[in-house]
C-alpha positions in Angstrom: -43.9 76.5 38.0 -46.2 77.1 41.2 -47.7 73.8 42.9 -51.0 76.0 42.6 -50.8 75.9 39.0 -49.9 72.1 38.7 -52.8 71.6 40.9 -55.5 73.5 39.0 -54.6 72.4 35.7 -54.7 68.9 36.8 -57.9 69.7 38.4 -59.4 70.6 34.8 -59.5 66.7 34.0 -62.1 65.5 36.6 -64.3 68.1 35.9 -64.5 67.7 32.7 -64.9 63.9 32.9 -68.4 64.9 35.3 -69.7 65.8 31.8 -69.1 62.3 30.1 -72.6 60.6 31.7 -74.6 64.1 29.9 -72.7 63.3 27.2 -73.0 59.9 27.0 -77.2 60.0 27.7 -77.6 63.1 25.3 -76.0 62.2 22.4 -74.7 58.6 22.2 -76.4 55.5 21.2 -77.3 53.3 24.5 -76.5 49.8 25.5 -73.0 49.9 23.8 -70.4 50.8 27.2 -67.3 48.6 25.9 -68.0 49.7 22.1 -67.9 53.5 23.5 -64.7 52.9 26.2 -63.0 51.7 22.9 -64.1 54.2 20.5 -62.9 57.1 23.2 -59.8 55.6 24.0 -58.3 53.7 20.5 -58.8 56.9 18.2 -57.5 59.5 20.6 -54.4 57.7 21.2 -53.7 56.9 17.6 -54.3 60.3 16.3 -51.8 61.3 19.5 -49.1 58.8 18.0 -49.6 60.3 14.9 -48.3 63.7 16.4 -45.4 62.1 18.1 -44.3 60.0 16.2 -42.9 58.3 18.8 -43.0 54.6 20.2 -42.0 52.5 23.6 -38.9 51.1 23.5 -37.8 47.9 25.9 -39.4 47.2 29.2 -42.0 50.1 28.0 -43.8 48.1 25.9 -45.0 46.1 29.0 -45.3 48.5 31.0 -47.5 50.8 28.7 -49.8 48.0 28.5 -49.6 48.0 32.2 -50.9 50.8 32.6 -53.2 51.2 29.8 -55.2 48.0 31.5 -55.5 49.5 34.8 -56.4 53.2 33.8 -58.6 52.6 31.0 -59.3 48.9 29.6 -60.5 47.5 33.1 -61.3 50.6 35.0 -64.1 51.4 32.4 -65.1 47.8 31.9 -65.8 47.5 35.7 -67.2 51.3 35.8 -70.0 50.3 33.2 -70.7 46.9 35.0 -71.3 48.7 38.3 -73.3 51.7 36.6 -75.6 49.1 35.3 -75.8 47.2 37.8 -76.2 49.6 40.8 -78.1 53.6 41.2 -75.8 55.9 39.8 -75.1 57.0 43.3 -74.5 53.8 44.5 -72.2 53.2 42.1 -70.0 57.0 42.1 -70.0 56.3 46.1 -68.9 53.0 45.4 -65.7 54.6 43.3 -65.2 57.3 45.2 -63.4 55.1 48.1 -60.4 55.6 45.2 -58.8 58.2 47.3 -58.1 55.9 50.5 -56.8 53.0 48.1 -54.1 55.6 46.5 -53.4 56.4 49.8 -52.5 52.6 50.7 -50.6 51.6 47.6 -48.8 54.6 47.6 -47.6 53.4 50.6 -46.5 50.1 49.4 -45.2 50.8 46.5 -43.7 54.5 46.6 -43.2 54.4 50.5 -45.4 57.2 50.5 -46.4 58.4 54.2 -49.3 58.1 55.2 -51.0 61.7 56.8 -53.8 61.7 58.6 -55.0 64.7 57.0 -55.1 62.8 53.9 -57.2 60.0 55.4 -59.9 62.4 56.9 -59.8 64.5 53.6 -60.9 61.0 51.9 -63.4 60.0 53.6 -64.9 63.5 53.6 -64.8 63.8 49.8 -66.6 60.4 50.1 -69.3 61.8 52.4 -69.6 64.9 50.1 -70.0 62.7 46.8 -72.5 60.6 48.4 -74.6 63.6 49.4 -74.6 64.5 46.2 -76.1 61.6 44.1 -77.5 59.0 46.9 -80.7 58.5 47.4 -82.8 56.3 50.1 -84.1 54.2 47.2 -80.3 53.1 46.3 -80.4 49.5 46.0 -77.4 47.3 46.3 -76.4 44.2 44.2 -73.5 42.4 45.1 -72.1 41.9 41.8 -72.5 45.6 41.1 -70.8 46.5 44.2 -67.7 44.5 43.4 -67.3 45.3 39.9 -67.3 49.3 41.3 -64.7 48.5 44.0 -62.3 46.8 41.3 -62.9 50.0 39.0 -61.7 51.8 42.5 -58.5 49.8 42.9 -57.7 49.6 39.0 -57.8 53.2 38.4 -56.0 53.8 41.8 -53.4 51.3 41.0 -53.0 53.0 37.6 -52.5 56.2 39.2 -49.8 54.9 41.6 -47.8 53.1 38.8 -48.4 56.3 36.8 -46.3 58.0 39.2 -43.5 55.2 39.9 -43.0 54.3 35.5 -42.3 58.0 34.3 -40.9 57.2 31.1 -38.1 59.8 29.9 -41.0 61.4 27.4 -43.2 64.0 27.5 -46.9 63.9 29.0 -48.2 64.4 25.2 -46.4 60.8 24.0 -47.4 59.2 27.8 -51.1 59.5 27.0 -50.9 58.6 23.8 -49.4 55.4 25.0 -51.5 54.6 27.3 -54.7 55.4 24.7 -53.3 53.2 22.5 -52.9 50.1 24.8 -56.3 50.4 26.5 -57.9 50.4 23.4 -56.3 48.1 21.8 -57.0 45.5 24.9 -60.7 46.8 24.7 -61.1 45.3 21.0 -61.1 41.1 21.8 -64.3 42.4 24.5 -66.1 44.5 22.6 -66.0 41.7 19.9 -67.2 39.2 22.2 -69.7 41.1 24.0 -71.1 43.5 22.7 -73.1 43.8 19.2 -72.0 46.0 16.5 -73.3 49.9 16.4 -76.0 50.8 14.5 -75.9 53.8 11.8 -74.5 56.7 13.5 -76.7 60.1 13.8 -74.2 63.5 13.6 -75.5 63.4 17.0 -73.7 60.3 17.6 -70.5 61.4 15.9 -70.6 64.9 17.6 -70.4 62.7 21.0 -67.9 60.4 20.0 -65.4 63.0 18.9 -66.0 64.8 21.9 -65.5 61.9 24.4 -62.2 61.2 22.3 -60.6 64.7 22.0 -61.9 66.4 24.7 -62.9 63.6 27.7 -59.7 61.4 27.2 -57.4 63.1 25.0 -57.1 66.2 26.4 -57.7 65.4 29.9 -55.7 62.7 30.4 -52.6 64.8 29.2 -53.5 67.0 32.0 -54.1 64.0 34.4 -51.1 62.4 33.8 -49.3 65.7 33.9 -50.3 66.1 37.3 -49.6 62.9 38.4 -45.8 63.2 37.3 -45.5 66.2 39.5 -47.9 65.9 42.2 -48.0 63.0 44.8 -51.0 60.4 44.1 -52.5 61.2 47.4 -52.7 64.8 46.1 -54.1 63.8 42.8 -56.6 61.4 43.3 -58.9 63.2 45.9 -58.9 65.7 42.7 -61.4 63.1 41.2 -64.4 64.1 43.5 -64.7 67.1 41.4 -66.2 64.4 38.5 -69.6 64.0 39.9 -69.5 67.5 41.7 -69.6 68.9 37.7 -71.9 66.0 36.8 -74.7 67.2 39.4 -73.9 71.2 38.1 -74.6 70.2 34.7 -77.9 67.9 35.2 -79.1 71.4 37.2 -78.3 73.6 34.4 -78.6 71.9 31.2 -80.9 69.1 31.7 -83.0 70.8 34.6 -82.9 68.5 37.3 -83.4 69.6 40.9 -80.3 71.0 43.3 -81.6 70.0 47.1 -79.6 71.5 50.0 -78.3 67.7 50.6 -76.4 67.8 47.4 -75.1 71.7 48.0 -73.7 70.5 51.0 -72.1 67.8 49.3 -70.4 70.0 46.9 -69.2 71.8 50.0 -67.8 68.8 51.5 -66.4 68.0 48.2 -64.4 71.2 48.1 -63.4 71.5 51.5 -61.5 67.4 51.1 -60.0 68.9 48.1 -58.5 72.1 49.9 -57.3 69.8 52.8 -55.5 66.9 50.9 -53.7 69.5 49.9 -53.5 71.1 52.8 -52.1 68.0 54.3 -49.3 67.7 51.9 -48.1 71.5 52.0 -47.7 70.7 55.6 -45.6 67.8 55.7 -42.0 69.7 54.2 -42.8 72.2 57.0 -42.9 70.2 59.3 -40.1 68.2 58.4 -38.1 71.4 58.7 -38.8 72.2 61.7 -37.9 68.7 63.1 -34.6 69.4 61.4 -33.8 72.4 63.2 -35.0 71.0 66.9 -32.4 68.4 66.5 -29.8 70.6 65.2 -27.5 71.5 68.1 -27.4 75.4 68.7 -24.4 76.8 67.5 -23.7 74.2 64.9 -24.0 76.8 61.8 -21.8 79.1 64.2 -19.0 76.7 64.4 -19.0 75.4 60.4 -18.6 78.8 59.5 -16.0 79.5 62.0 -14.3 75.7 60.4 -14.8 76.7 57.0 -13.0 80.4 57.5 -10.1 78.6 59.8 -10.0 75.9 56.3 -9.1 79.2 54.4 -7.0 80.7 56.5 -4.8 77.3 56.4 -4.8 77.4 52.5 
């Protein structure tokens, strides 16, 4: 199947996940972040265990639970802390430095090299998503500001371990894994911290079941897809797309102005996505080609004339 391919489809995820903060305002009840994390992730993953019928097995069971901590039970946890505590801006600036981490632990822990292309595509796509949503009134709290950069390495930790813990089953029985665990870590929280949810409107249900099936289901079969055929460093910078489609969809649905700041953000959004890519298409080219300088001239000339002296001798 075409890298292209693998690359698009993965791309789906993040852009629908830039519609989970309309959804979210539109039609959910507010004040409730860890009750909603849990109610997207728990019944989405059990409903995709019911369809596989299929559980971990051995070190898995560790390992799910892993994973289902760092790319859903903390990364949302510290998401909501630092979009309550900080500007939305601040905050999707703040996570956006995701990119450079996956960069770094891919190095450590996959031995990944580390391209230069790939660190000037990252810090791009962090230019582009803070020209989309920051403002000059941005204030920062400190607290905020941590709790955004933990979300950053969590989810960019989960990615990296995504890629080195592929578990011999298909993508489909991966994310419902994963669901399961996060959720299922979420519950001791939400009980402690949060109050329970007043009667739901349709309204509220409609969001709910679209957060689950759509915004975590669904897209994180394509995200973890991606991630067990595409390097992390490929993968991640796919995330800027989130707040890209979150600014397109406050334009057209909600009516909220487009300045020529943010447009050039979404250009600088696109062009960091085109060249992480870029960056990796590159490298088995170029690996080639230093492959064939050190080859000595003649060297294919004189194994074909071994192989055809070998056969004359048999």
């Amino acid at each position: 199947m075409p890298r292209s391919f693998d690359i698009l489809l993965t791309a789906i995820a993040p852009a629908i996940w830039g519609s989970t903060y309309l959804v979210t305002t539109e039609l959910l009840p507010a004040g409730y972040p860890l009750t909603v994390s849990l109610l997207r992730a728990l019944p989405a993953g059990l409903l995709l265990l019911l369809l596989v019928r299929q559980l971990p097995h051995g070190i898995w069971w560790a390992r799910v639970f892993v994973l289902g901590a760092l790319n859903f039970s903390i990364f949302w946890w510290m998401l909501f802390i630092s979009a309550y505590r900080l500007p939305g801006g601040v905050a999707a600036t703040v996570g956006a430095i995701q990119p450079l981490i996956v960069i770094l632990l891919a190095r450590l822990l996959l031995g990944a090299p580390v391209r230069a292309l790939s660190v000037v595509a990252a810090f791009g796509g962090l230019a582009g998503v803070a020209l989309l949503i920051l403002t000059p009134q941005a204030a920062l709290d400190p607290v905020g500001i941590v709790a955004g950069l933990a979300g950053a390495l969590s989810m960019a930790a989960g990615t990296v371990l995504t890629r080195r813990w592929q578990p011999p089953v298909s993508p489909l029985t991966f994310t419902a894994w994963q669901l399961t665990a996060g959720g299922l870590l979420l519950i001791p929280v939400v009980l402690w911290l949060e109050p329970p949810l007043p009667h739901l409107t349709q309204a509220n249900l409609l969001g709910f079941t679209y957060l689950g099936l759509i915004g975590a289901a669904f897209t994180y079969i394509l995200w973890f897809r991606g991630i067990s055929r595409l390097e992390p460093s490929v993968v991640s910078p796919l995330g800027f797309l989130s707040p890209m489609t979150a600014v397109i969809l406050g334009w057209s649905v909600l009516g909220q102005s487009l300045s020529l700041a943010q447009v050039a953000g979404m250009a600088a959004v696109l062009a960091s996505v085109w060249l992480s890519q870029r960056a990796q298409q590159k490298a088995p080219a170029a690996v080639e080609a230093a492959v064939a300088i050190r080859r000595p001239a003649g060297s294919s000339v004189r194994r074909s004339a071994g192989r055809g002296s070998a056969r004359r001798r048999r």
